[in-house]
N, C-alpha and C positions, 0 to 999 in steps of 0.2 A: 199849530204846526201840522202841517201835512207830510205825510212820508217818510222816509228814513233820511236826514239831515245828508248833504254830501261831506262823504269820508276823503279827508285830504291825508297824500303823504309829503314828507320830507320834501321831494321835490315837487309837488304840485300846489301847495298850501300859498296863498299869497299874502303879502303884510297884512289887509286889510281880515280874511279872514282869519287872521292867528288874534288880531285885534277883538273881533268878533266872542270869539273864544273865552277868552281872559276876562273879554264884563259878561259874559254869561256865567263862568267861570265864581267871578265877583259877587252878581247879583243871585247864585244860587248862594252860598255861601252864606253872604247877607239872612237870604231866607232860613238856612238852615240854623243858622244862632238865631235870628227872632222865635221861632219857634221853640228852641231848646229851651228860650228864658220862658216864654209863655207855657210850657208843659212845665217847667221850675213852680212857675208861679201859682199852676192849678194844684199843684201836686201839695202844695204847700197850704194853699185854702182848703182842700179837702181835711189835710191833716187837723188844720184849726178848729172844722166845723164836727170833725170827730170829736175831737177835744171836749168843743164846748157841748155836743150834745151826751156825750160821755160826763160833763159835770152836772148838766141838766137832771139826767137820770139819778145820779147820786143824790141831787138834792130835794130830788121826789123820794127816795126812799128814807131820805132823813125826814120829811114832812109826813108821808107816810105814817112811819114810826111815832113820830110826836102823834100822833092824833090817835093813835091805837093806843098811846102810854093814855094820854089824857083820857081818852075811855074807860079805860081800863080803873082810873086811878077816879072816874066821874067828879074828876073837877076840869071846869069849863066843858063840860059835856055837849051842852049845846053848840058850843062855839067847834068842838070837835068833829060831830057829826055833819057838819055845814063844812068843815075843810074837805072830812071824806067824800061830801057828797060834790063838792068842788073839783078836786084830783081825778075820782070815777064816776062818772056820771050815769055807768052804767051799772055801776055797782062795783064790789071787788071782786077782783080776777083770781080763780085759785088757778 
């Protein structure tokens, strides 16, 4: 669109463009609920993937834990030390 659209009044506007108007009118309209649903729908995946990385974490620190009890307690030791070294591979983080 170039330039400032012409401003009709009352008495200048003709059928054709009041016509014009209305599916502009429409077809914004249209766009502006596509949109609302798609900002619904992201808003909603972000929520999710909080979610799941939020249980991800939990369930690192519950494996975490097991493998420091198992240390701790040197049964499956071996098998312990290969989880830790699995979880951090750089080591553990203080």
């Amino acid at each position: 669109m170039t330039g400032q659209p012409t401003r009709h009044t009352v008495d200048t506007i003709t059928s054709d463009a009041l016509d014009e108007l209305y599916a502009r009118i429409d077809t914004l309209t249209a766009v502006c609920r596509s949109n609302k649903r798609a900002y619904a729908g992201a808003v909603a995946d972000v929520q999710a993937a909080e979610q799941r990385a939020e249980q991800a974490e939990a369930a690192l620190a519950r494996v975490r834990q097991l493998a420091s009890n198992w240390i701790v307690l040197r049964t499956h030791g071996g098998a312990a030390y290969e989880l830790r070294a699995a979880l951090d591979p750089q080591g553990p983080q203080s």
